[in-house]
C-alpha positions in Angstrom: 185.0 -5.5 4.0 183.9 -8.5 5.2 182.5 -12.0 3.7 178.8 -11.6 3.0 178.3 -8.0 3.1 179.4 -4.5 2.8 181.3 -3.1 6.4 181.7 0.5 7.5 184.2 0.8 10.0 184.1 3.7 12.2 187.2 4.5 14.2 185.9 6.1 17.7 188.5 6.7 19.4 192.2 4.8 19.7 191.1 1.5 20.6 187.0 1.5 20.5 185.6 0.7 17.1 181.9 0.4 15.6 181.8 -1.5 12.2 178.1 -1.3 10.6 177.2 -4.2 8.0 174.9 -5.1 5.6 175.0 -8.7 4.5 174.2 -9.2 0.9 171.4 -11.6 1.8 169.4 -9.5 3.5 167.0 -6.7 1.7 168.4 -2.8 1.5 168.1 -0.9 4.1 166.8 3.6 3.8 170.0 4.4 6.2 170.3 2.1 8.8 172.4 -0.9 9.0 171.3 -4.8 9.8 174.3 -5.3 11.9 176.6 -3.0 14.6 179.4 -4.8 16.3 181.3 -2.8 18.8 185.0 -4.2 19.1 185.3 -2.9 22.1 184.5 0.0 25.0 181.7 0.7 27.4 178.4 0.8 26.7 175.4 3.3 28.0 172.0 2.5 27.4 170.0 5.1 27.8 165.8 5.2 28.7 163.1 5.7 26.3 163.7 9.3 25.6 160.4 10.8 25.7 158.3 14.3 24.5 158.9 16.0 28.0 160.3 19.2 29.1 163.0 19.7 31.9 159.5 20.3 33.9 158.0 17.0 32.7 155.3 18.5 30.8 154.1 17.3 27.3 155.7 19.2 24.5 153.5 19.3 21.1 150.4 17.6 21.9 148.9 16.0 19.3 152.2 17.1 16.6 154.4 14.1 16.0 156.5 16.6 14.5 157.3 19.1 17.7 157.3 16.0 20.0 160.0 14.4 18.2 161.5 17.5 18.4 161.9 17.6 21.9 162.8 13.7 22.0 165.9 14.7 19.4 166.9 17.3 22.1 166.3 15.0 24.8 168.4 12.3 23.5 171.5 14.9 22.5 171.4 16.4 26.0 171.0 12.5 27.6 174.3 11.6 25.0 176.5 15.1 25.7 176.2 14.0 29.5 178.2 10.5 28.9 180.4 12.6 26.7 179.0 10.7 23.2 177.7 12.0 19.8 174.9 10.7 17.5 177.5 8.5 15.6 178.3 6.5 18.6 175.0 5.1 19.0 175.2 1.5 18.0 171.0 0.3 18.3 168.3 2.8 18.0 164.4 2.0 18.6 161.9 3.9 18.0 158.2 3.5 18.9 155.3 5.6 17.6 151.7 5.3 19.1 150.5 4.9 15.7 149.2 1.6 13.6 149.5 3.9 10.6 152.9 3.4 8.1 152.7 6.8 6.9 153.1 7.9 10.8 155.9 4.9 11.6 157.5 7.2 8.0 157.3 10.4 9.5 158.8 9.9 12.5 161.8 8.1 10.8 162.3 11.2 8.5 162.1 13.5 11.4 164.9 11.5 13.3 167.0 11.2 10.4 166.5 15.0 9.1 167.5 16.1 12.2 171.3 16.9 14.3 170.9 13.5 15.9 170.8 11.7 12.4 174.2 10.0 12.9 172.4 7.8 15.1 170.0 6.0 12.6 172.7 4.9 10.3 173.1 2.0 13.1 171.0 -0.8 13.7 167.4 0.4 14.0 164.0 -0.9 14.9 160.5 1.3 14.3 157.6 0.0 16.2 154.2 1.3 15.7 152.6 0.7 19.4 149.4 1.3 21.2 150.1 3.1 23.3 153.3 5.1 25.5 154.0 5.9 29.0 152.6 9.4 29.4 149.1 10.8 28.4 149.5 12.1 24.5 152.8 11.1 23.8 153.4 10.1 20.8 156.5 9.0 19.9 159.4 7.7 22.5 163.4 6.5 21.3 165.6 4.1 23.0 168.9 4.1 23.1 172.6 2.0 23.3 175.8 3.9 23.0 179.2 2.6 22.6 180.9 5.5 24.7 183.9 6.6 23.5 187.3 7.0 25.9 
């Protein structure tokens, strides 16, 4: 526990740990955390981790649902190849091409319904945004990883 807000340490590995905080002055949070200090370790960002297919085609036009879908397999297949799991993800950001809150709330419970759920009890940002890289995509996630040893 620290001063000023309630800590979750997570113990990584031997000498790499993520605590999570949220300070008692700022609002409650649905999952994610205000603060993620890594003690120590690497770090991996990854790219925007879109809708696409190991071919590069759009999956699920126009279905928020299926394309986040694909961006949770994505993701998991980009984390398994640095040898990390949701839970070491320490900032998560996701951006919907939506100005529409029940959207930006959809795509949040998607994420944190699904295997890579681990990773949204971090610090987390949702953007609604105009628009994304690729024609019909619809949702994208970024992500940093503390890697563990």
């Amino acid at each position: 526990m620290r001063a000023g807000g309630t800590a979750v340490r997570l113990s990584v590995m031997t000498d790499h740990h993520i605590t999570r905080i949220n300070p008692d002055r700022l609002h409650p949070t649905p999952g994610y955390h205000h603060i993620t200090v890594v003690e120590s370790g690497r770090t991996a960002y990854l790219a925007g981790q879109c809708p696409l297919d190991q071919n590069g085609e759009l999956v699920g036009a126009g279905s928020l649902e299926q394309q986040t879908g694909q961006v949770v397999a994505n993701a998991l297949g980009a984390l398994a190849a640095v040898q990390a799991e949701p839970q070491h993800v320490v900032r998560s950001v996701i951006y919907v091409r939506s100005s529409d809150r029940d959207d930006l709330g959809a795509a949040w419970r998607h994420f944190t319904g699904s295997a890579l759920a681990p990773a949204f009890t971090t610090a987390s940002t949702l953007l609604g945004v105009a628009q994304l890289g690729f024609s019909g995509q619809l949702i994208e996630l970024d992500l940093t990883v503390a890697l563990p040893r």
